[in-house]
C-alpha positions as CSV (number, residue, x, y, z in Angstrom):
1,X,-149.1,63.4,-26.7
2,X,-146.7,62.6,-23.8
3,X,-146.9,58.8,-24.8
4,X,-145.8,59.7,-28.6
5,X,-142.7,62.5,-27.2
6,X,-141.3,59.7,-24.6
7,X,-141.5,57.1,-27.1
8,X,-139.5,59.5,-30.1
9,X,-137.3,60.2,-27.4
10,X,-136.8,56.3,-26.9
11,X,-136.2,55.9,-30.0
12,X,-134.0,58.9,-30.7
13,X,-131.8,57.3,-27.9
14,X,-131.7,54.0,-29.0
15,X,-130.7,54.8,-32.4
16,X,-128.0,57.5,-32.0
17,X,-126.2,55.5,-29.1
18,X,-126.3,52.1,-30.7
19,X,-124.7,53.5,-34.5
20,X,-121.7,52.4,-35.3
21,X,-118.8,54.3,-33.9
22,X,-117.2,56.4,-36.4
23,X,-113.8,55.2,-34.7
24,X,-110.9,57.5,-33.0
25,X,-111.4,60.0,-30.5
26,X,-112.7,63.2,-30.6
27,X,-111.3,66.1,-28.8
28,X,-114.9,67.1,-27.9
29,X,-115.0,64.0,-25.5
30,X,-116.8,65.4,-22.4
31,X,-119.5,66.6,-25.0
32,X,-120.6,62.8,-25.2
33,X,-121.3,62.7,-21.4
34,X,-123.2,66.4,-21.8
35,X,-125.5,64.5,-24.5
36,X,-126.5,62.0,-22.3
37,X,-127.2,64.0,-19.6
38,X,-129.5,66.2,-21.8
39,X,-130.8,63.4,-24.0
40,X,-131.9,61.8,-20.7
41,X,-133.1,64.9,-19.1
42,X,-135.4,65.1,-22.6
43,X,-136.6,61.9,-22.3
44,X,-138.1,61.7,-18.6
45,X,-139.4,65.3,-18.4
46,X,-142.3,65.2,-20.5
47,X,-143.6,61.7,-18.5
48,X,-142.5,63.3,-15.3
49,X,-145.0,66.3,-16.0
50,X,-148.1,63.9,-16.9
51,X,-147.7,61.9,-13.7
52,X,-145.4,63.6,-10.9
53,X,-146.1,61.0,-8.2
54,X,-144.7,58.2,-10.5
55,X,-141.2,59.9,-10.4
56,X,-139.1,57.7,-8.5
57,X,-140.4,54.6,-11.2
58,X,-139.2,57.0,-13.9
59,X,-136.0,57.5,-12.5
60,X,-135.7,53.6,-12.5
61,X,-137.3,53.2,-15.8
62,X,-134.7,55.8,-17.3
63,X,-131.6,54.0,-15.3
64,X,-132.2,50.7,-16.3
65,X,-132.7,52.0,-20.4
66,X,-129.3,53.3,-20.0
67,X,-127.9,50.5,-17.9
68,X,-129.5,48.2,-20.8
69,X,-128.2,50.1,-23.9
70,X,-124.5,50.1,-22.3
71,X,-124.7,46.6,-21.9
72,X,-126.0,46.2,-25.8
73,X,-123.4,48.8,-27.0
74,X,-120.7,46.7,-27.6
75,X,-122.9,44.3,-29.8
76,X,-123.0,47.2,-32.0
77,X,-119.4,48.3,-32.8
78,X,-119.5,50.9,-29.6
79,X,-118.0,50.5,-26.0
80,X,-120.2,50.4,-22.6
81,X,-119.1,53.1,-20.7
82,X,-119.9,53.7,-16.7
83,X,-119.3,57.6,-17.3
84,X,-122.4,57.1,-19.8
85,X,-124.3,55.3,-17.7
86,X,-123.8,57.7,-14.8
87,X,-124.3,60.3,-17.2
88,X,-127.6,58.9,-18.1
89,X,-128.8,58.8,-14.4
90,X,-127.9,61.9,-13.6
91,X,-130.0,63.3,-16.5
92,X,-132.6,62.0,-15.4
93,X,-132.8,63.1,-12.1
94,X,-132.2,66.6,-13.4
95,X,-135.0,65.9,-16.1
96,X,-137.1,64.8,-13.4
97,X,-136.1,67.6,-11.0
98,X,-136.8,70.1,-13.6
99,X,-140.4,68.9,-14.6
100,X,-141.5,69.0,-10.7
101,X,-140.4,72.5,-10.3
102,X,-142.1,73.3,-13.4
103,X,-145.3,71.8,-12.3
104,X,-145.2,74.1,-9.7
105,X,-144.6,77.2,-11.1
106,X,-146.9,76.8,-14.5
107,X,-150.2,77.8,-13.8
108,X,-151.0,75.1,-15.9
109,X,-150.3,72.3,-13.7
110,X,-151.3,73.6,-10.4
111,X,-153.2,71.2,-8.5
């Protein structure tokens, strides 16, 4: 199950950040930075839950995604953005953050 949510989450990425633009700016322009962060929070938490100790390769995994599709972005009729890119990382590391507290408080995952 974790394999099948972090690859829809992949792929949920890929495909809304690499769509065409729609072109102009949008007064809601911070919100593109606040989907990142939670798009990338999403995507590492439920991998971070299965396997903890792997956490920093995660991190790296999730970075270099982001790192990858701002490089591909402007292939598509977008623009790379650093803000996005640090917007990606630090969702992560808050997705990451969040699952390892969890583990610890849900009974569940007590070791």
């Amino acid at each position: 199950m974790v394999k099948i949510l972090t690859a829809l989450m992949t792929l949920a990425i890929g495909v809304t950040t690499l769509m065409p633009s729609t072109g102009g700016h949008s007064p809601l322009l911070g919100l593109d930075k606040l989907a990142h962060l939670v798009a990338f929070a999403a995507l590492v938490i439920p991998i971070t839950m299965a396997h903890p100790r792997s956490w920093v390769l995660i991190w790296l995994v999730a970075l270099s995604y982001g790192g990858l599709i701002e490089i591909v972005q402007p292939h598509f009729g977008r623009g790379a953005e650093w803000a996005d890119f640090v917007a990606d990382g630090l969702g992560a590391a808050m997705g990451i953050a969040l699952a390892l507290i969890l583990r610890r408080r849900l009974p569940a995952f007590r070791q």
